[in-house]
C-alpha positions as CSV (number, residue, x, y, z in Angstrom):
1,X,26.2,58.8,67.4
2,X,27.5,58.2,64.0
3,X,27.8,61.0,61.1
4,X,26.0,60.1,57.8
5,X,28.2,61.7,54.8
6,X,27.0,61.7,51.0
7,X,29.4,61.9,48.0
8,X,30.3,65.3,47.1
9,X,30.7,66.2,51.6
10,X,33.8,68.3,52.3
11,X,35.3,66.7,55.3
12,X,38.2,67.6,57.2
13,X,40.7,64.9,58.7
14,X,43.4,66.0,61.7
15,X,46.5,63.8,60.4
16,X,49.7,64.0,62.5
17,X,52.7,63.8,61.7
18,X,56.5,64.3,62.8
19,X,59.4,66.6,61.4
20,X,62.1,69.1,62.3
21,X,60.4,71.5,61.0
22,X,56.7,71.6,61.3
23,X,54.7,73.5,58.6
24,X,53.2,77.4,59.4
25,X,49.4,75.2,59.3
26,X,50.7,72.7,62.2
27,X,48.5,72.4,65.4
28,X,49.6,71.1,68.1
29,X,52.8,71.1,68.3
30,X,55.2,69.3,70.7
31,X,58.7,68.3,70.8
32,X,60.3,64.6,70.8
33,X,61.6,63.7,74.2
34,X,65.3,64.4,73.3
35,X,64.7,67.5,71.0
36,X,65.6,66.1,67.6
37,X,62.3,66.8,65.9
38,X,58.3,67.1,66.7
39,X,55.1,65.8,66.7
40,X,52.1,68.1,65.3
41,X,49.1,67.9,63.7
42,X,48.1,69.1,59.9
43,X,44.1,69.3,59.0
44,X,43.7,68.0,55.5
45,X,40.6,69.1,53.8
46,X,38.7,66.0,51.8
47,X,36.2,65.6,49.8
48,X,33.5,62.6,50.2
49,X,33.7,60.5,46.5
50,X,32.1,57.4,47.8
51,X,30.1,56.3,50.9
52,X,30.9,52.6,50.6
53,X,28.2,49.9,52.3
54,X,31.1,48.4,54.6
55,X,31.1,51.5,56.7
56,X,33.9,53.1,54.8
57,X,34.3,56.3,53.0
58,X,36.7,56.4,49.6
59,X,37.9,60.3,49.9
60,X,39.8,62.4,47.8
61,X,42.4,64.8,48.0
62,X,43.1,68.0,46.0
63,X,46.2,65.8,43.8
64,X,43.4,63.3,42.8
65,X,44.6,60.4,45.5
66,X,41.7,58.2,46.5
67,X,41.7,56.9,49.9
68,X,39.4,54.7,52.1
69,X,38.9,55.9,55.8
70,X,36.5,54.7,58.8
71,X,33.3,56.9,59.1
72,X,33.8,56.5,62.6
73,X,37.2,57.4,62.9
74,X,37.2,60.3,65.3
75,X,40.1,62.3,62.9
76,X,37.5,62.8,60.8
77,X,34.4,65.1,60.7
78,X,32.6,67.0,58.5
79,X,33.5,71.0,57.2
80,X,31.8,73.5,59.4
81,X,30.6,76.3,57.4
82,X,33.1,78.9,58.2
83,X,35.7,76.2,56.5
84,X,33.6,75.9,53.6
85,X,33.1,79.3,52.7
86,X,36.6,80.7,53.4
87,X,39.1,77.5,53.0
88,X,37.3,76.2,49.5
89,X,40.5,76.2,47.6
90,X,42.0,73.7,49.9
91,X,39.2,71.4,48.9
92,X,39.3,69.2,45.5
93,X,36.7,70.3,42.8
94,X,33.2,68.6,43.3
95,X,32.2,65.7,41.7
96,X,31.2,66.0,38.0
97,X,27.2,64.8,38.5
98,X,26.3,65.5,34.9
99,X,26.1,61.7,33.7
């Protein structure tokens, strides 16, 4: 069953990533097969600017980058409540709907 998002959805999207030094927010965490560095996972906290008709979503961060993700893709899912009320600075603004 697919999600429906609108613009202006805060959305939260488990990216992973690899380092030698994972950050305090890593989830996850595992080391390489030889020790050198490790894999881990960082939640980045969107927010929904455009709901596209090819089954896309353009997001954006909290710097302003636009990016285009799957609706679908299972990283992705929308901000549960508790996110929403307590991590709202990790989200961008919302979207000026004055025009």
């Amino acid at each position: 069953m697919g999600r429906s998002y609108v613009v202006g959805s805060m959305v939260v999207f488990r990216k992973q990533k690899r380092g030698i030094a994972p950050s305090p927010r890593a989830k996850n965490v595992r080391p390489a097969a030889h020790g050198d560095d490790y894999g881990y996972e960082i939640e980045k906290y969107w927010r929904v600017s455009a709901v596209l008709p090819d089954g896309q979503l353009e997001v954006v961060t909290r710097r302003g980058k636009r990016l285009r993700i799957e609706a679908t893709d299972p990283r992705l899912r929308p901000a549960n409540w508790l996110e929403r009320w307590f991590l709202i600075a990790r989200f961008p603004p919302a979207p000026d709907r004055s025009n």
